[in-house]
C-alpha positions in Angstrom: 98.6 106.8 159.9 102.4 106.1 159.6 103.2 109.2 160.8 104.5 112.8 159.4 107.4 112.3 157.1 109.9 115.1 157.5 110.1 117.6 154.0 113.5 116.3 152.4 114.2 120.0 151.9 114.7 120.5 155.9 118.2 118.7 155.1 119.0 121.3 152.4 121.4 124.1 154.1 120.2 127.5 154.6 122.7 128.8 152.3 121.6 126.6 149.6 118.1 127.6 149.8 119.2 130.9 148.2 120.4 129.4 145.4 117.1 128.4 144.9 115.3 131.6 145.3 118.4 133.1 142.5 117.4 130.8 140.1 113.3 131.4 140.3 113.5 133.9 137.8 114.9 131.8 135.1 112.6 129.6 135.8 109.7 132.4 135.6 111.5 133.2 131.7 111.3 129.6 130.8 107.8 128.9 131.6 107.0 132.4 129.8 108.7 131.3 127.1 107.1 127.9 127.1 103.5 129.8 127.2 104.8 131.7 124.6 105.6 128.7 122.4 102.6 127.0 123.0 100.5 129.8 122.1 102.0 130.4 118.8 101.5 126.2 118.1 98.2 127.1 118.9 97.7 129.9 116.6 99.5 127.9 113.7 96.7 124.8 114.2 93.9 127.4 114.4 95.3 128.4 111.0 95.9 124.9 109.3 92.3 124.3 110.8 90.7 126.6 108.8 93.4 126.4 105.5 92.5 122.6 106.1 88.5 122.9 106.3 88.6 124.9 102.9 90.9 122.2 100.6 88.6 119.7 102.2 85.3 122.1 100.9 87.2 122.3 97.5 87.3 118.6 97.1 84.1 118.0 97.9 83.0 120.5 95.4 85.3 119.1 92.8 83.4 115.4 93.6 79.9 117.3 93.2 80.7 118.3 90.0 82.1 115.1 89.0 79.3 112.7 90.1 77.0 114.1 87.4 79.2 112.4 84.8 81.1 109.6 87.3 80.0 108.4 90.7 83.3 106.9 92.7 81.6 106.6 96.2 82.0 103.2 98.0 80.2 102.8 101.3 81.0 99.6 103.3 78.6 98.8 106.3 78.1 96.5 109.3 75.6 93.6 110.3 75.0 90.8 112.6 73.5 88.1 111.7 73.5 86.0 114.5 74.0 89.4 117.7 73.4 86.6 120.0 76.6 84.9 119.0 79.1 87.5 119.2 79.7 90.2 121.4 81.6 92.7 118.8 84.3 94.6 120.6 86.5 96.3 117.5 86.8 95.8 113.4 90.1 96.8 111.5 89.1 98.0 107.5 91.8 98.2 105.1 90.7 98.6 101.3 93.5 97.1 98.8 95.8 97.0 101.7 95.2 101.1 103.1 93.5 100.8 106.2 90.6 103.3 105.9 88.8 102.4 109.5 89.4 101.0 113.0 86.5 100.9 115.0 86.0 100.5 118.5 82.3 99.7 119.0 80.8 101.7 122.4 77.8 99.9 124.5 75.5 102.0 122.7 76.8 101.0 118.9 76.5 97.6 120.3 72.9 97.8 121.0 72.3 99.5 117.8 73.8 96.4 116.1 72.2 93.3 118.2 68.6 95.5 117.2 69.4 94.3 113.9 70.7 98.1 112.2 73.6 98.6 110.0 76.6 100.6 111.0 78.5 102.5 108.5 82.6 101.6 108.8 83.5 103.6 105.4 83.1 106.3 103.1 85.3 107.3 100.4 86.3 106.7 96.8 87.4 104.5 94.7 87.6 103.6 90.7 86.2 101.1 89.0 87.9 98.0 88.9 88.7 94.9 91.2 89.7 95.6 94.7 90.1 94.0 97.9 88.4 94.5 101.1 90.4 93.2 104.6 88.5 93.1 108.1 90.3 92.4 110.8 87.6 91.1 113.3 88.1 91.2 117.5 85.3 89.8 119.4 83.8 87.7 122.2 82.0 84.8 121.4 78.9 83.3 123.4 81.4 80.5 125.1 83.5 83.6 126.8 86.6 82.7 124.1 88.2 85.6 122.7 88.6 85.4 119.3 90.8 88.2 116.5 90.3 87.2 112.8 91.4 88.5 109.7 89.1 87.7 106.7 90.1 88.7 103.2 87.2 89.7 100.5 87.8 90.6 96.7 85.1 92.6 94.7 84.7 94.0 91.6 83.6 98.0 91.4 81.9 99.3 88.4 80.0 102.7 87.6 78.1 104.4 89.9 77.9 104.5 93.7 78.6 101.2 95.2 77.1 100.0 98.9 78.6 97.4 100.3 77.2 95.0 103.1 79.7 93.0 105.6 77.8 90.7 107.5 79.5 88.5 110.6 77.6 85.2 111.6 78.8 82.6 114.5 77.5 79.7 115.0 78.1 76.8 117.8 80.0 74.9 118.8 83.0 77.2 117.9 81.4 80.1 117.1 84.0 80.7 114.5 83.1 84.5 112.8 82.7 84.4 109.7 82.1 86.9 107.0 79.6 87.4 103.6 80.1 90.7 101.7 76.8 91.6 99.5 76.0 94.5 97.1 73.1 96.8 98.6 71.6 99.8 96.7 72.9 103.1 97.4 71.4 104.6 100.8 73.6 107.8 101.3 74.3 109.4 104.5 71.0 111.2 106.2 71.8 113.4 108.9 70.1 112.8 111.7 67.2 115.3 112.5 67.7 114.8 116.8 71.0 115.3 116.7 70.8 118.6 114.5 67.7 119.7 116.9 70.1 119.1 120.0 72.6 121.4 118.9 73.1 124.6 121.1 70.8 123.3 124.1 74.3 122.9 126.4 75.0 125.8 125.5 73.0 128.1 128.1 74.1 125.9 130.7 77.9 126.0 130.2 77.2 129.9 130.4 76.1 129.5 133.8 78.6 127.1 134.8 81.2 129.7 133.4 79.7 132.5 135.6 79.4 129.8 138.5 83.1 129.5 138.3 84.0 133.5 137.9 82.3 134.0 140.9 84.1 130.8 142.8 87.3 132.1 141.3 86.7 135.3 142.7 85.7 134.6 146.4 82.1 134.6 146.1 80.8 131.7 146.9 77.4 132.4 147.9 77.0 133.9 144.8 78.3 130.9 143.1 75.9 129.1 145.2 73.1 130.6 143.3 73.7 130.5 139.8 74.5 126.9 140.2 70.8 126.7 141.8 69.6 128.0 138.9 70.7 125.2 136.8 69.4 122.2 135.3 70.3 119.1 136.7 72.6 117.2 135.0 76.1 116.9 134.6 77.8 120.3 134.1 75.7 121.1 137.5 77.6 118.8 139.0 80.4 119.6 138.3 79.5 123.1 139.7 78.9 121.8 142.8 81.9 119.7 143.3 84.1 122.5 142.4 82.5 124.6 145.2 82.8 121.7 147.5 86.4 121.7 147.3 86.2 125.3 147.7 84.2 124.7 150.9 86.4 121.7 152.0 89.6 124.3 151.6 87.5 127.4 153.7 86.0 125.7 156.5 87.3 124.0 158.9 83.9 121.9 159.2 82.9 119.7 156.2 79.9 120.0 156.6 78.9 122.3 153.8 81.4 120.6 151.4 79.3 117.9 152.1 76.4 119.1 151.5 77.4 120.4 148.1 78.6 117.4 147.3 75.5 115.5 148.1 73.8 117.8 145.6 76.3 117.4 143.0 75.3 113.5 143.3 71.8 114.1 143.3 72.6 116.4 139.7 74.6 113.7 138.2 72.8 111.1 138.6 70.8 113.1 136.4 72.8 113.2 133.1 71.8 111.5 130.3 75.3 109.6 129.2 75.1 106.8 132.2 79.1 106.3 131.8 80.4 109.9 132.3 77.5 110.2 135.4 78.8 107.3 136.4 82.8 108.3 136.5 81.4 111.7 138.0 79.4 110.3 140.9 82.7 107.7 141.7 84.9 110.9 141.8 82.0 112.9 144.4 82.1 109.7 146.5 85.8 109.5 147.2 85.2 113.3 148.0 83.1 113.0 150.5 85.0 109.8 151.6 88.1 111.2 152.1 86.1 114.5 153.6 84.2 112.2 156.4 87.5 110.0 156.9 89.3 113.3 157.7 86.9 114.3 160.2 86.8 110.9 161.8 83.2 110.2 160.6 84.3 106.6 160.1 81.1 104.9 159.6 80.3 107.7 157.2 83.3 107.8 155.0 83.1 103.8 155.0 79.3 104.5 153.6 80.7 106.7 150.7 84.0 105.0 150.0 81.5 101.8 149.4 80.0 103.4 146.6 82.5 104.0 144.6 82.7 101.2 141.2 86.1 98.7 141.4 86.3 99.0 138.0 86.7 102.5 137.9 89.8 105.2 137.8 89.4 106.2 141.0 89.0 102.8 142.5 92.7 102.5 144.2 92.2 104.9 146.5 89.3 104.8 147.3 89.9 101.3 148.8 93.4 102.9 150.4 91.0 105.6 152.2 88.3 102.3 153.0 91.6 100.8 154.7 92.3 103.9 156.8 88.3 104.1 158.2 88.3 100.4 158.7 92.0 101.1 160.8 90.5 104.2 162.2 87.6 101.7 163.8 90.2 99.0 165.3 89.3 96.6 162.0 92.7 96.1 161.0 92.1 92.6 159.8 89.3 94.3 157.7 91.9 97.6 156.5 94.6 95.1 155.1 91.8 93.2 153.2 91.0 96.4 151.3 94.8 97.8 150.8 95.0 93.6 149.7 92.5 94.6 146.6 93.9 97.8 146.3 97.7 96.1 145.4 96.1 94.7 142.4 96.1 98.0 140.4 99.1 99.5 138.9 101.2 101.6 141.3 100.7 104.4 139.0 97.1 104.8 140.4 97.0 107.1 143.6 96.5 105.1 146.7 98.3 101.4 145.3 101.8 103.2 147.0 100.2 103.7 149.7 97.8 100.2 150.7 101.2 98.4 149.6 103.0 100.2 153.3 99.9 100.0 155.0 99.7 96.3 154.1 103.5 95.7 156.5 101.6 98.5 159.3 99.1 96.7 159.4 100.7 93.2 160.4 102.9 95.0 162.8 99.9 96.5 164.7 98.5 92.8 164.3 101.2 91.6 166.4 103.1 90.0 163.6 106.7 91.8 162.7 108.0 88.9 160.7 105.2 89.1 158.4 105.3 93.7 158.3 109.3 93.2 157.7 108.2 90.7 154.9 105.9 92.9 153.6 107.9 96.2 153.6 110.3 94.4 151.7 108.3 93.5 148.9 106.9 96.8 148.7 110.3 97.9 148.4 110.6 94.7 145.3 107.8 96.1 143.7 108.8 99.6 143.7 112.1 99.2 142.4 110.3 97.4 139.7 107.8 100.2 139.1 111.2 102.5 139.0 112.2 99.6 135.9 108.9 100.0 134.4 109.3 104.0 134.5 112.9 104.3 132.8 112.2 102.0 130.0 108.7 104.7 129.6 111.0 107.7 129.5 113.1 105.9 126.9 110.3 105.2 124.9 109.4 108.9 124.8 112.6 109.7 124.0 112.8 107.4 121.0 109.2 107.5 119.3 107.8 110.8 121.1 105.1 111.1 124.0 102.1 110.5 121.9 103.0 107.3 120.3 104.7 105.8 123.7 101.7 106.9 126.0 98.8 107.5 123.7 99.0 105.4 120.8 100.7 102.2 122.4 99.1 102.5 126.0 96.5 99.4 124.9 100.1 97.5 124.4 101.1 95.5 121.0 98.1 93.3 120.0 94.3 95.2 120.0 93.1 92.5 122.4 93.9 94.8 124.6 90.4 95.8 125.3 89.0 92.6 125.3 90.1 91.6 128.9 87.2 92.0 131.6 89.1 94.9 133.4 89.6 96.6 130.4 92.2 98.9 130.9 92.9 99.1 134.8 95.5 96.4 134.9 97.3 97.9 132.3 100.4 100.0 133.6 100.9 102.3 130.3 96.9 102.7 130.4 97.4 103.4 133.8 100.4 106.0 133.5 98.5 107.6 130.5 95.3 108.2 132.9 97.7 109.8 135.7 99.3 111.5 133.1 95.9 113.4 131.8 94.8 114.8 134.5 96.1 117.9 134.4 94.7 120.4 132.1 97.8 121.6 130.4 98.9 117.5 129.3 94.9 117.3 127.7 95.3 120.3 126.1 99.0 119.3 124.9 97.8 115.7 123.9 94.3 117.1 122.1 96.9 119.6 119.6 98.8 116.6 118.9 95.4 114.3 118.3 94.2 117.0 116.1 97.3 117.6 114.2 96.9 113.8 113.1 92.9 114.6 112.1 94.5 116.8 109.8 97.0 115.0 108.4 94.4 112.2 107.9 91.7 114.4 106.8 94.6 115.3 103.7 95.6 111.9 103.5 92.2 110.9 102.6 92.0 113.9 100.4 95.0 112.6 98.4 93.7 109.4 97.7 90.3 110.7 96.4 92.2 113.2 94.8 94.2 110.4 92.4 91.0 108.4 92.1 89.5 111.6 90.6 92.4 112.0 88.2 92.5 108.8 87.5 89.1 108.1 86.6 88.9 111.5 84.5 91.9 110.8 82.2 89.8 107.1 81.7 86.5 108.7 81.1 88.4 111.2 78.8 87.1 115.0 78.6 86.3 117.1 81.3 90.1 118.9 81.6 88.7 122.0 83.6 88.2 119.0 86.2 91.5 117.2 85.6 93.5 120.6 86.2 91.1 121.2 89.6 92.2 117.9 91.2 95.8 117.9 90.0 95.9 121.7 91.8 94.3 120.3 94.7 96.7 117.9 95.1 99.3 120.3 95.1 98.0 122.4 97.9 97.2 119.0 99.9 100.8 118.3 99.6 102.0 121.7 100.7 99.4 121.7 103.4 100.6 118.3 104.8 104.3 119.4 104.9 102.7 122.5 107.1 100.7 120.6 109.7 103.6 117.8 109.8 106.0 120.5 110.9 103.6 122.0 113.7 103.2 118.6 115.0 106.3 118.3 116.1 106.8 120.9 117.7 103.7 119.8 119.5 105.0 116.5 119.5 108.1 118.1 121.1 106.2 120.0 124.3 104.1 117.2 124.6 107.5 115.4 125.3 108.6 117.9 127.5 105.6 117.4 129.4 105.4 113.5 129.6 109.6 113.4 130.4 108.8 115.6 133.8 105.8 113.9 134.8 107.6 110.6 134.7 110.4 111.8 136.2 108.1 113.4 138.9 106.6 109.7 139.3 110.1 107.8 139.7 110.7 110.5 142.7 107.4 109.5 144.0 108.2 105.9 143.7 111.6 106.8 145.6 109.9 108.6 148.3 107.9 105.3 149.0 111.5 103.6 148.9 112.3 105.7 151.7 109.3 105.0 153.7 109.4 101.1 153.0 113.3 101.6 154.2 112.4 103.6 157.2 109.7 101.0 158.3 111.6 98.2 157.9 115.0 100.1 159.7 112.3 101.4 162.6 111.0 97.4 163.0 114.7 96.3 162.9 115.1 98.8 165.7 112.2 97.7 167.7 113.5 93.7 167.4 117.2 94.6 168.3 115.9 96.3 171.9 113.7 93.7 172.3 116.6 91.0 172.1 118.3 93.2 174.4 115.2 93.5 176.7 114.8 89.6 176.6 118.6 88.9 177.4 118.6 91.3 180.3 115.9 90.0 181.6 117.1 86.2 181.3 120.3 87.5 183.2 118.5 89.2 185.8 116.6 85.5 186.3 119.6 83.3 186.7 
């Protein structure tokens, strides 16, 4: 729509360009050696993994043995009393200052809790004695106030297994939570017979899926074609389908079979039984076929799709960027600037915000109304340089704390009300960086060693502080020194073990820098090519005035 930028590289000289071409095969070593790396990180996690999964099996059995003299079990579960009241969005548990839970409660758990069940926060160990339970409460009440409370409760645990029940009650006018802590009898934890029934059913599916996709991979797309008929419906069928519609999309120079493919993946995913991932999935196939129909100026038909897709999802930028373009494409320019409008509310880090910000100056200079496009430009080209701002002080962060902690761990910002705003994490830039930033395979998979690394670490952790309740209980109790020698050397090889998986995170910790350092650096050149084009519109408009001045003036001479 604004016309083909020229490829920066056309002002490199030819004889630079070799240097270019010299240099590729350094970097074919380095990302060898960066495969290389990764794969032995890989190797070491599978290792502490399994190293990990044994001390763990060790403790348990250590507990076994020990319950038939002393039970140390605590449980600590959740209730509503009044679900009407509040609408629960997280709980913080800390036991004797150690925070041992934070829970963020899904629409699901929420049901589970407003049908009057319990939900379990807590399982562990602990002596006998007087301890102190925190919860640290973030909710919405019934008159839409937010509300984050900390509530403190002592009690007393003696011999044998102890069940604890916290339950929150609000009532009007301020619905102010508050919190009663009760003794239950023991329940224990019952696995659930659906869930162990369910296990293995995907797995005959994925199969096809994978054979779908050797055969995509390969060229065959027909044959694709038919093992993804032979599916079930449902969500890994989808994605089947919209994988061969981009296939489609890249082979023909018609749409129409890409869209046809992606018409069935919508049909299969509206079919899968977790309503929020069928949900993201059917947004994504809509801005598919969207952008499909917009490029083959079906305008009424890519407006139909681009409609679809939710304003409150990931993919919502550009979505209304491409719902400009079809409105633009139809002469509704009054209509295209009202979408890129909406669109500017997002983060620039989401595909598409760039992008309705210029349109938003194009389209008042199509309008008629230059004063108000230069305007515009220019505060596109505020807001950018501000993104720019917002991207150095990211890089510094992951240069000070590491990737994870910067763009994982701290993308809900500093307080954990985060969450409780009613676009819950789309207006958030870090949020919005850390979405961008994981959709590549190689970041998941770079972000997921890191994420397990710290299972580990808190699997051990946890392991630790059973470990010493053990001990300490046992040299109470007095006795049993075959068990007081089995904790005390499982504490040992805890220790050793944590000192292993601490050093292989970080060197994940360190690639997953690498990673997050290019990928912002690859955003503050994208937000400098939009510079570029902000300063070209607004040099190409300062043009078009000046020769108009010039016009006007000649032609007033002419006159007299």
């Amino acid at each position: 729509m604004f016309g083909r930028q020229k490829s920066q590289q056309c002002r490199i000289p030819p004889r630079s360009r070799g240097l270019w071409i010299s240099g590729l095969p350094v970097m074919l070593v380095i990302a060898a050696m960066a495969q290389a790396s990764a794969a032995a990180i890989d190797n070491a996690i599978s290792g502490l993994e399994a190293e990990v999964s044994r001390h763990a099996a060790s403790v348990h059995t250590l507990e076994q043995k020990l319950r038939k003299t002393i039970d140390t079990r605590v449980a600590v579960y959740l209730s509503l009393a009044n679900p009407e009241a509040l609408d629960l969005d997280s709980v913080e548990l800390f036991l004797n200052g150690r925070p041992v839970g934070n829970h963020l409660f899904t629409l699901s758990d929420r049901d589970s809790l407003e049908a009057g069940r319990s939900y379990p926060l807590f399982t562990g160990h602990m002596a006998d004695g007087n301890h102190q339970l925190t919860a640290v409460i973030n909710a919405r009440a019934v008159n839409k106030r937010f509300v984050r409370r900390e509530v403190v409760n002592p009690f007393r645990k003696v011999s044998g297994a102890m069940q604890l029940q916290m339950s929150i009650d609000a009532t009007g006018p301020d619905y102010e939570p508050r919190v009663s802590l009760g003794k239950q009898p023991w329940a224990g934890a019952t696995p659930s017979q659906a869930g162990n029934a369910a296990i293995g059913r995907p797995n005959r599916q994925k199969e096809l899926l994978q054979d779908a996709e050797q055969a995509r991979q390969q060229g065959r797309l027909d044959k694709a074609g038919q093992i993804l008929a032979g599916m079930k419906e449902g969500y890994l069928a989808a994605v089947g389908y919209m994988n061969l519609a981009a296939d489609f999309a890249e082979t023909d120079l018609d749409p129409s079979r890409a869209l046809v493919a992606l018409r069935v993946a919508m049909s299969m995913a509206a079919h899968d039984s977790e309503s929020a991932r069928s949900r993201d999935l059917l947004d994504q196939l809509h801005l598919r076929a969207g952008y499909l129909a917009l490029n083959n100026e079906e305008y009424d038909k890519a407006l139909g799709f681009l409609e679809k897709v939710s304003l409150d999802s990931y993919h919502a930028p550009r979505a209304l960027y491409l719902h400009g373009l079809a409105l633009s494409g139809k002469e509704n320019h009054r209509g295209a600037m009202q979408s890129w409008h909406r669109a500017k509310k997002f983060p620039l880090a989401f595909p598409g915000v760039a992008e309705a910000w210029i349109g938003m100056g194009r389209g008042y200079d199509i309008a008629g109304y230059p004063g108000q496009a230069g305007e515009s430009w220019l505060a596109a080209n505020v807001a950018f340089e501000g993104e720019r701002t917002t991207l150095s002080r990211l890089a510094d962060g992951i240069k000070s704390d590491g990737a994870y902690k910067t763009l994982v761990t701290d993308a809900r910002g500093p307080q954990t009300e985060w969450f409780l705003s009613d676009s819950r994490t789309l207006t958030q830039p870090r949020m919005a960086y850390l979405l961008r930033f994981l959709e590549k395979a190689d970041t998941q998979i770079a972000v997921r060693r890191v994420a397990g690394l710290d299972e580990m670490s808190a699997i051990l952790e946890e392991n630790r502080h059973n470990l010493e309740v053990f001990a300490r209980v046992i040299e109470h109790h007095g006795g049993m020194s075959d068990l007081l020698v089995a904790a005390r050397e499982l504490a040992t090889t805890g220790r050793a073990l944590g000192q292993q998986v601490l050093q292989t995170r970080q060197q994940a910790s360190g690639q997953l820098d690498e990673l997050a350092l290019a990928f912002v650096a690859n955003e503050d050149r994208r937000m400098e090519h939009a510079i570029d084009r902000t300063e070209q519109q607004v040099a190409h408009l300062y043009e078009y005035l000046a020769l108009e001045k010039l016009a006007y003036e000649a032609s007033g001479e002419g006159a007299q």
